[in-house]
MISE-653912 format. One line per 8 residues: number of its first residue (from 1); their letters; for each residue y, x negated, z of N, C-alpha, C. Coordinates in pm, whole numbers, always signed. Each point is the difference from the previous one (the first is absolute). Last residue first. Layout:
NUM) A) Y X Z Y X Z Y X Z | ...
This chain:
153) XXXXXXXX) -19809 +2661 +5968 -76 +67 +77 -18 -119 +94 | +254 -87 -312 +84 +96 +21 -107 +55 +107 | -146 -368 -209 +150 -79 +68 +45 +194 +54 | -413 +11 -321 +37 -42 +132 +90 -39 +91 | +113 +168 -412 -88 +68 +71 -96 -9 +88 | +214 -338 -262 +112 +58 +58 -88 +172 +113 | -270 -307 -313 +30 -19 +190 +141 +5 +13 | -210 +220 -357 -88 -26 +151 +44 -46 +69
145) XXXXXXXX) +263 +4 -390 +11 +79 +81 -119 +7 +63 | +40 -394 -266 +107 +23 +102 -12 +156 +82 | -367 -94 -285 -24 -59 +85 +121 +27 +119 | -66 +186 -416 -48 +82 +70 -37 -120 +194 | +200 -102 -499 +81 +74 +85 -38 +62 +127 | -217 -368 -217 +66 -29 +55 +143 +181 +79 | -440 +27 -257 +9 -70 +149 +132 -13 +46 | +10 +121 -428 -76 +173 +94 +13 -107 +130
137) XXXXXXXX) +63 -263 -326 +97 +62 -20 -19 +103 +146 | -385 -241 -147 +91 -97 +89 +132 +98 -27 | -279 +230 -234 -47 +7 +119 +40 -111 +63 | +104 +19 -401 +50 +111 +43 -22 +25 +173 | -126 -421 -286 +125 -4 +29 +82 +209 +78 | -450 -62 -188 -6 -107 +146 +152 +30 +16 | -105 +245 -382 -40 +64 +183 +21 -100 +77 | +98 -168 -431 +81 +41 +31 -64 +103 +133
129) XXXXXXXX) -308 -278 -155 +162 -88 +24 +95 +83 +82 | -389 +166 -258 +5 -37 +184 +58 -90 +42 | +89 +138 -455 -2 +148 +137 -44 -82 +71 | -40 -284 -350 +149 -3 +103 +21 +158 +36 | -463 -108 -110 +72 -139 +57 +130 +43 +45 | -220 +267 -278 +8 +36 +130 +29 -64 +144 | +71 -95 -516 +94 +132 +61 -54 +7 +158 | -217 -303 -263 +108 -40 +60 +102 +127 +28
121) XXXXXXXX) -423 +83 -155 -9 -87 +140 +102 -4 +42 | -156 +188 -465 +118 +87 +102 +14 -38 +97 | -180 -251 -307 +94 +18 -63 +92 +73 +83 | -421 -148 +89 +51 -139 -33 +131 +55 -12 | -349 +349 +51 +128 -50 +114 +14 -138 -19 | -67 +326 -403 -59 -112 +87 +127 -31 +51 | -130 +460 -358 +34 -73 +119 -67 -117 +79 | -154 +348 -321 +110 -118 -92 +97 -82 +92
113) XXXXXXXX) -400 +257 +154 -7 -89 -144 +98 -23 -32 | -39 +333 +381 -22 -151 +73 +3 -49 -174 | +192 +447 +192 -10 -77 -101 -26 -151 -40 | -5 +271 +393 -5 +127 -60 -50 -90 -137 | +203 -244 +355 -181 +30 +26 -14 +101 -128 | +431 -107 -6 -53 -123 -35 -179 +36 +38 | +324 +339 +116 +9 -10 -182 -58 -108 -18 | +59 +5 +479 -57 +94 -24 -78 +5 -174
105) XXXXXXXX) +352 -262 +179 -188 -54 +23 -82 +110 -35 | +467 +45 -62 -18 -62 -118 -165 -37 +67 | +186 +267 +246 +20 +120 -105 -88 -128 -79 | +155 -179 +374 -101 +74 +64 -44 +62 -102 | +393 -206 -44 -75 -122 -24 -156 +109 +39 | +389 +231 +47 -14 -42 -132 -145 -92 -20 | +126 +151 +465 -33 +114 -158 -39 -36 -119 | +192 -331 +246 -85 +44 +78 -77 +71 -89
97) XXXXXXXX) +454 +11 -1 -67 -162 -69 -149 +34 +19 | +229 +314 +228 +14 +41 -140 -27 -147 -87 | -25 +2 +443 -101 +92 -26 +47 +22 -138 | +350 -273 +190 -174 -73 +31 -103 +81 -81 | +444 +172 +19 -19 -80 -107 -132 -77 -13 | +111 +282 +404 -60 +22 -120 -10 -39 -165 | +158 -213 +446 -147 +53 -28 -55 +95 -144 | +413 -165 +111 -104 -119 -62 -106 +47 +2
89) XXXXXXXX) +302 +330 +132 +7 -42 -117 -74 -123 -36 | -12 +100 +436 -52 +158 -97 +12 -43 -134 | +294 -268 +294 -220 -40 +32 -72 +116 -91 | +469 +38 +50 -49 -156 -45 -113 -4 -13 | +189 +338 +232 -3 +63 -142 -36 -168 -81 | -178 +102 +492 +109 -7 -70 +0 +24 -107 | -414 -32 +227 +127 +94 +97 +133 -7 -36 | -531 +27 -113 +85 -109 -17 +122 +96 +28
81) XXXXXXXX) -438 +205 -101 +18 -117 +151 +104 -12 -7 | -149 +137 -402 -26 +78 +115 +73 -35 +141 | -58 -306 -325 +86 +114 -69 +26 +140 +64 | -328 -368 +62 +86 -66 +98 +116 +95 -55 | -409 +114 -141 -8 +57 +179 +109 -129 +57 | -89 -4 -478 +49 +165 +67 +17 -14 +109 | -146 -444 -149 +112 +112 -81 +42 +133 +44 | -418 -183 +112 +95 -57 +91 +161 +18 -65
73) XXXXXXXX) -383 +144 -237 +28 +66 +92 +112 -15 +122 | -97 -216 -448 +82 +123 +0 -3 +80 +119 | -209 -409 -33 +126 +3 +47 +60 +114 -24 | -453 -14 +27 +33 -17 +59 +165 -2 +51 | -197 +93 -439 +5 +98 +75 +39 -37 +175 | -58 -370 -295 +109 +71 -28 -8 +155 +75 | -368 -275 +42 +156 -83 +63 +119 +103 -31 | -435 +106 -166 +14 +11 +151 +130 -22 +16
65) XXXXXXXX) -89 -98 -398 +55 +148 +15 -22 +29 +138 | -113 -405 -151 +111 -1 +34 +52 +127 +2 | -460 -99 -88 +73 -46 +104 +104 +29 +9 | -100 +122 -407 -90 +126 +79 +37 -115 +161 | +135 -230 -376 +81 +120 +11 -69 +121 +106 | -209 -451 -77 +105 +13 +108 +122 +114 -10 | -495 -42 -247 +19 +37 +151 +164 -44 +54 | -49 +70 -490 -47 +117 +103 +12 -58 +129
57) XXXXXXXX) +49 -310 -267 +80 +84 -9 +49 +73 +68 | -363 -296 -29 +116 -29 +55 +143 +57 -25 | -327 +132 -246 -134 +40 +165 +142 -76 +83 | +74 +13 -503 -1 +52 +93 -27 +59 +123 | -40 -419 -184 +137 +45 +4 +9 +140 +53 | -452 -171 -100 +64 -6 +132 +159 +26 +8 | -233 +94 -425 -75 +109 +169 +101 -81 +73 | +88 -20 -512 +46 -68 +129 -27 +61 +146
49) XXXXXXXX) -249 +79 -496 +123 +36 +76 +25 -123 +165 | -246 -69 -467 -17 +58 +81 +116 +16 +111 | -183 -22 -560 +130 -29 +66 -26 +33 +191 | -227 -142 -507 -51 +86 +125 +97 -25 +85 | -83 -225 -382 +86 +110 -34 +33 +97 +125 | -53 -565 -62 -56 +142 +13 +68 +133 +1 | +140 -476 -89 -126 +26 -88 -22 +123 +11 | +233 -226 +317 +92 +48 -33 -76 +34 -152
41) XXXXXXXX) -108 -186 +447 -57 +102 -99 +39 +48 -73 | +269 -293 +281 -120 -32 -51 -43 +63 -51 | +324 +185 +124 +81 -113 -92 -153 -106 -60 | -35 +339 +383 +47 +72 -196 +22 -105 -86 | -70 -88 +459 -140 +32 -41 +1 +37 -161 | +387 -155 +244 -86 -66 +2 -83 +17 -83 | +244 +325 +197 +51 -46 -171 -84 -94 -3 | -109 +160 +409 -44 +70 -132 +65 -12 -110
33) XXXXXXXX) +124 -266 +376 -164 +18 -23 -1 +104 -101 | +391 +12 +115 -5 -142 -53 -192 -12 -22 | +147 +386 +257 +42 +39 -116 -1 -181 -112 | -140 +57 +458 -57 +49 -76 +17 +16 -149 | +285 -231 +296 -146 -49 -10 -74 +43 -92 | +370 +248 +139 +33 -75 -87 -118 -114 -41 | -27 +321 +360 -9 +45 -147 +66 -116 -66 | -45 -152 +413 -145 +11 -53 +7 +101 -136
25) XXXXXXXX) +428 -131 +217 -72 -73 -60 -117 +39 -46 | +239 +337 +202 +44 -45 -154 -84 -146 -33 | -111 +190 +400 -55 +79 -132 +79 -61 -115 | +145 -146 +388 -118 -75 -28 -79 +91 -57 | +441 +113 +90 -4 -154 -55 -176 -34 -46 | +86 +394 +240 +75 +3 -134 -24 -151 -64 | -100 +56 +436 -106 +83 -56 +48 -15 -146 | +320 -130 +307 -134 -111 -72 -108 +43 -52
17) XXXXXXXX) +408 +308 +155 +13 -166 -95 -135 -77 -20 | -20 +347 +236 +13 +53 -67 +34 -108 -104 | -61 -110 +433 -144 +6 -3 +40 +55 -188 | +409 -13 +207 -46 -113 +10 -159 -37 -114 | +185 +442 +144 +52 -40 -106 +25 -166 -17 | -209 +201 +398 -52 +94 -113 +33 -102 -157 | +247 -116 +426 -124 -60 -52 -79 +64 -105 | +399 +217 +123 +13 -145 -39 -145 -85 -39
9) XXXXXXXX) -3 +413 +206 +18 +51 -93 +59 -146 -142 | -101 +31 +525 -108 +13 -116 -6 +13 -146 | +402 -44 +318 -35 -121 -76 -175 +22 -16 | +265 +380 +73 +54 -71 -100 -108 -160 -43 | -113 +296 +332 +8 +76 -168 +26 -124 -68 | +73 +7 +411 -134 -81 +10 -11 +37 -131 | +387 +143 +92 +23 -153 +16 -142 -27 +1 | +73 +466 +84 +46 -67 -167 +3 -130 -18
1) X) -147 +147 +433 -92 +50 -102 +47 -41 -140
């Protein structure tokens, strides 16, 4: 069960990397399209806001709060689980990274105008760096004892 966790929990943060990557381009698109538009009109007084920056804002902080509630769950229930004092402690360094990054999507939907995921992407770029590398960490320990726990049964 923790080993099908885990490496769902790998791909999650795979699918989590590119979701990231490919909002930061299309906000950054956006955001070059609308200096664009300023630098031309630059006559007018009428200032219009940058809708799509933030429509590409909004939607991958409201996506990725799936993700992240996801891992905060798989966070607990391997903190729970986990049968040494090794595994409890990554774990919960996991959920307390976690927390954090879960607190900052949160404060980012709350306060979509002065925020662009051009700017906060790459933070989430290297969180799903760092879950992938947690969850190849989680595999590999959880692999040797299965099958010492087979070899004994």
């Amino acid at each position: 069960m923790k080993i099908k966790l885990a490496f769902i929990a790998a791909i999650v943060s795979i699918v989590l990397f590119f979701v990231s990557f490919n909002y930061i381009r299309k906000c950054e698109e956006a955001e070059t399209n609308y200096y664009e538009y300023m630098v031309k009109n630059a006559g007018d007084y009428i200032s219009p806001s940058c809708e799509m920056c933030e429509v590409y804002t909004r939607e991958p902080a409201l996506i990725t709060l799936a993700f992240f509630v996801f891992f905060e769950f798989f966070g607990v229930f391997l903190y729970v689980k986990a049968q040494n004092n090794s595994m409890k402690f990554m774990a919960g360094i996991n959920v307390a990274i976690i927390s954090a990054i879960l607190l900052w999507d949160i404060s980012i939907i709350q306060n979509i105008k002065g925020n662009s995921f051009a700017e906060i992407g790459p933070a989430w770029i290297i969180f799903s760096l760092l879950q992938l590398t947690f969850c190849v960490v989680v595999i590999t320990y959880l692999v040797p004892n299965k099958k010492k726990i087979r070899s004994i049964i």
